[in-house]
N, C-alpha and C positions, 0 to 999 in steps of 0.2 A: 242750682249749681251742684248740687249731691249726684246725679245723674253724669252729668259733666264731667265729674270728675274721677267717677268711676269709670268712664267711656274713655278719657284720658291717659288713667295709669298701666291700660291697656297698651299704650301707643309704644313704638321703640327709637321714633328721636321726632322733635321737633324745629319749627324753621320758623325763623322772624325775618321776613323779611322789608327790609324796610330800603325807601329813595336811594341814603345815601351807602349803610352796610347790609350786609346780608351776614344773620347768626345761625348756625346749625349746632341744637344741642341734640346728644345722643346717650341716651338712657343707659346710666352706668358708667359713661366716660365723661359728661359735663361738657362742656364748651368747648366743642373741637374747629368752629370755623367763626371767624370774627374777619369779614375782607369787604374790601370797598364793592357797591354793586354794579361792575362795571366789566366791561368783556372789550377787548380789541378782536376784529374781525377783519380779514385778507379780502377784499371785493372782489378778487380776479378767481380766486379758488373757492373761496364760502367758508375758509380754513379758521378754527378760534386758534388764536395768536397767544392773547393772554388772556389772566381775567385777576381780579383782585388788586391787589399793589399795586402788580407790576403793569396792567392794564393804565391803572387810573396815572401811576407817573407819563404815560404815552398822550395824554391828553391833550391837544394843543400841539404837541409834536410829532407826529405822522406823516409822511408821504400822502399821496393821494389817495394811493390803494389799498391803505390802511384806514379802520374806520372804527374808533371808539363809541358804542352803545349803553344803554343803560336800558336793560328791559323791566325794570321795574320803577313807577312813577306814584310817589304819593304813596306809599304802601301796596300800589296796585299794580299786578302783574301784566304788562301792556305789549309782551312782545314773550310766547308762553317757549315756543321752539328754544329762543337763545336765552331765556329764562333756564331750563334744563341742564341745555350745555354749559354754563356757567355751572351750576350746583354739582354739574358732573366733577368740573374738573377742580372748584372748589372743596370737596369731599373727599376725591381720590381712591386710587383703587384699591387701597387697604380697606378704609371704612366701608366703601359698599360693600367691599367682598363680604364684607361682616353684619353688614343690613341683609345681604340677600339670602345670608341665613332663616333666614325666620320666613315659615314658610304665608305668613299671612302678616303680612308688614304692615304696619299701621302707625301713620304719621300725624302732624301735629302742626299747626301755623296759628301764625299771630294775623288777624283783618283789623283794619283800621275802623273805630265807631260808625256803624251806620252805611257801612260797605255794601251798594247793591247787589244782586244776585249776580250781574255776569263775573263783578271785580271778587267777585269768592269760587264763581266755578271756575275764573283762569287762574286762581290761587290752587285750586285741588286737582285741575290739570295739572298744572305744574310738578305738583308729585305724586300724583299717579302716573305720570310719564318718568318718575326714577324708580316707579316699582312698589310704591305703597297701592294697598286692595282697599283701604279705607283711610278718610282723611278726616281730621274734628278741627273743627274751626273756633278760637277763642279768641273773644276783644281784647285790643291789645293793652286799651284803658287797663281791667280787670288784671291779666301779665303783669303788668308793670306793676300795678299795686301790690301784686302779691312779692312782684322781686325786690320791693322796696323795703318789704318786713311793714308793711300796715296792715292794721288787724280787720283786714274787706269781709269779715264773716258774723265779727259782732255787730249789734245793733246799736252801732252808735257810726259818726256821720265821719265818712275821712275824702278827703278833696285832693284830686290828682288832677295834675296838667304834663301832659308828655307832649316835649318839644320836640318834634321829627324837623326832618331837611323840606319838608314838601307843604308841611299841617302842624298845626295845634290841635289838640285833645283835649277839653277839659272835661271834668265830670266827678260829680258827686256821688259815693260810693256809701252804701249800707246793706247789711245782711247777706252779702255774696253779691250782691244786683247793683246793678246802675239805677241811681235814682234820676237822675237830670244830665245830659252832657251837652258837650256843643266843641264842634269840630270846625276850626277857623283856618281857611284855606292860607296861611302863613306859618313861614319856619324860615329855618336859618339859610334857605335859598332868594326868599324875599331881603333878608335881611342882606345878604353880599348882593345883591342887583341893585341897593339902597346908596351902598358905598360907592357901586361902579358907577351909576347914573350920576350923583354928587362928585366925584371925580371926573369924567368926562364931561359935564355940564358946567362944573366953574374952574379946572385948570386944564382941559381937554387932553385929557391924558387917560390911556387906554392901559389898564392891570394884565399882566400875565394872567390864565386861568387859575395856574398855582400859588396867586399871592391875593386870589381876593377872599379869603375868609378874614374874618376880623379881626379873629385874634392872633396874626399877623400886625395887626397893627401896630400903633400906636397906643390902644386902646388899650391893650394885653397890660395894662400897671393897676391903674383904677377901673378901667372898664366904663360902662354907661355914667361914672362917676366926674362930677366938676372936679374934683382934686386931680385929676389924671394928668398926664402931663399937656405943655400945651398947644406941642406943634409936633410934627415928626417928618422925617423924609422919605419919599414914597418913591420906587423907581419904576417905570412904563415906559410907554413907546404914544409920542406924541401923535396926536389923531391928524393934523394937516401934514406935515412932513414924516409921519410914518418912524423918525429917529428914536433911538432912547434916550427919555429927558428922565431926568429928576424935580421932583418939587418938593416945599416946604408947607405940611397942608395943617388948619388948623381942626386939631382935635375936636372943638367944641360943634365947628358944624359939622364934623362927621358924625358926634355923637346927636345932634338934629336930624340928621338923614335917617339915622337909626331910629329913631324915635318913633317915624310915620309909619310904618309896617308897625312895629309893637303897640300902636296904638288900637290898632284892631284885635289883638288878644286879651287887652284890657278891658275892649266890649263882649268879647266871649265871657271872661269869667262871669263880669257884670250880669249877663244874660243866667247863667248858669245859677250865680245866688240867687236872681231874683225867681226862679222859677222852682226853687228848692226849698221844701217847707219848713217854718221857723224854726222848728227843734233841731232841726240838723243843722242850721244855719248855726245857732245857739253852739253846736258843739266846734263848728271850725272857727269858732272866735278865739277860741284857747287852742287847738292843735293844728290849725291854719292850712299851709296848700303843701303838698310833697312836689317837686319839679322833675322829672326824669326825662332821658334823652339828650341827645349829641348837643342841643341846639340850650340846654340848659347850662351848659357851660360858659356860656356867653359873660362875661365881665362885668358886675353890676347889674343882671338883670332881675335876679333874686331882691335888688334892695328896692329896683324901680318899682315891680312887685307890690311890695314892701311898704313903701309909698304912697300909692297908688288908691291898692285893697286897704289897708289900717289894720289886716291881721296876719299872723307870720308865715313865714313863708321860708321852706328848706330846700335842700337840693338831696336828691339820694349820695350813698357814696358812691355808686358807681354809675353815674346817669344814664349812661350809655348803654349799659345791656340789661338794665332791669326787665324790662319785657323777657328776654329770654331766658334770663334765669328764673323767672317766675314761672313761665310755661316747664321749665327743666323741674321745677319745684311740687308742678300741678303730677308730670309725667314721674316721680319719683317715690309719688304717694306723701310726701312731707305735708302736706296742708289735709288739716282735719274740716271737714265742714261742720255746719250748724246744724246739727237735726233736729226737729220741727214735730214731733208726734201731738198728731191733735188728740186734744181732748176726749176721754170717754167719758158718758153719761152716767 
């Protein structure tokens, strides 16, 4: 990671982009874009409409000829052209004007554990088409743990799990390195198709796009928790007569619905201990899991966690940008690495 991170503090902004935000930090100015990752598109002209906010509130409410995209999927850049135009109009013409200063611009992105070669070359297309001559790619495990303030450089053993919209991340971290990870195709987008299917399968009632995250709900008191309250009322538009009903739905088997999607990142970590060697296992029995990401905010999931594993388990405080702030932290030169001088005879 010494290399890495000399090749790093080189760079003049980097980009996390992830399913559901895209972050653009820029070296010396910090955290200048934090927006949904979503673009409206004109089908009749090819024209970008919006993109960010004001894009994502258009969701669900468009005309025909209007067509909300999401060119990034999973951390993965799936659509690299309208990928750009987003970042363009995301950034704005001040900042670039300010990036196209430097005459050999060198950029910075976050890839998801284990990211094949094409989902990293449409990651570096992506910004060498705003003008960067070199790109450096860093796990975003690694990111986050560094935005979280965990000490990823000593040798000793710290366990991270970053919750995205699209994936789960786990992995155990020593010496600057991933020791063991495992990447569980579930996030907070399985978790809202959880709620919709459980809603349209036992009171057939179909959610607005803008009302099915969770904590929306009912859930938002206690969260995954039985104390939580014990019914709430839900407004939609009925699946046979298409009306808007109301229903009275009971919290408990929502929070059952929930359950079946987070049971598979129970089997990730699971995987993860078991393949992580006992001394470092030994050290997360007392400093336990860090949780970072949009999707760790989820109500009670920290304690199901908790639970679950039998050892603690926290939330950063900022879950949501750690990755990019840690990348901002790599490009800033803030983090010192571990030097390693072998031995003389």
């Amino acid at each position: 990671m010494t290399v890495r991170l000399e090749q790093l503090r080189r760079c003049h902004f980097a980009v996390d982009l992830g399913a559901a935000r895209t972050r653009v930090y820029v070296k010396g100015a910090g955290l200048v874009v934090d927006q949904p990752s979503v673009a409206a598109v004109n089908t009749r002209s090819g024209s970008l409409i919006g993109v960010g906010d004001f894009a994502e509130q258009m969701t669900g409410r468009t005309p025909g000829y209007i067509r909300v995209v999401r060119p990034i999927s999973g951390g993965t850049v799936v659509d690299i052209e309208m990928a750009q135009r987003m970042l363009r109009q995301l950034l704005g013409d001040k900042i670039r004007r300010a990036l196209r200063r430097n005459l050999r611009l060198r950029a910075a992105a976050c890839t998801p554990h284990g990211a094949d070669p094409l989902a990293q070359r449409a990651t570096i297309e992506t910004l060498v088409g705003l003008g960067a001559r070199r790109v450096e790619l860093v796990d975003t495990l690694i990111a986050a743990a560094v935005g979280c303030g965990l000490p990823v450089e000593r040798p000793e053993a710290t366990m991270i799990m970053v919750c995205g919209a699209a994936a789960t991340q786990v992995a155990v971290l020593s010496l600057g390195s991933i020791v063991t990870a495992e990447r569980v195709p579930v996030g907070g987008e399985a978790v809202d198709q959880a709620i919709v299917q459980h809603l349209r399968l036992e009171h057939q009632l179909i959610l607005p796009s803008q009302s099915v995250r969770p904590l929306q709900l009912a859930l938002s008191g206690n969260g995954l928790n039985s104390q939580g309250p014990a019914s709430a009322e839900i407004n939609g538009r009925d699946v046979a007569t298409g009306l808007a009903r109301s229903v009275r739905i009971n919290t408990a088997a929502v929070r059952g619905a929930i359950q079946t999607p987070l049971t598979a990142v129970l089997d990730g970590i699971g995987k993860v201990l078991r393949a992580c060697p006992p001394d470092l296992v030994a050290d997360l029995a007392d400093r336990g899991i860090m949780m970072v990401g949009g999707s760790a905010l989820l109500p009670g999931f920290d304690q199901m966690l908790r639970q679950a594993t039998g050892i603690p388990v926290h939330i950063a405080e900022r879950p949501d940008i750690c990755a990019a702030q840690g990348i901002g932290a790599m490009l800033e030169g803030r983090i010192e690495p571990l030097v390693l001088n072998p031995l003389v005879a």
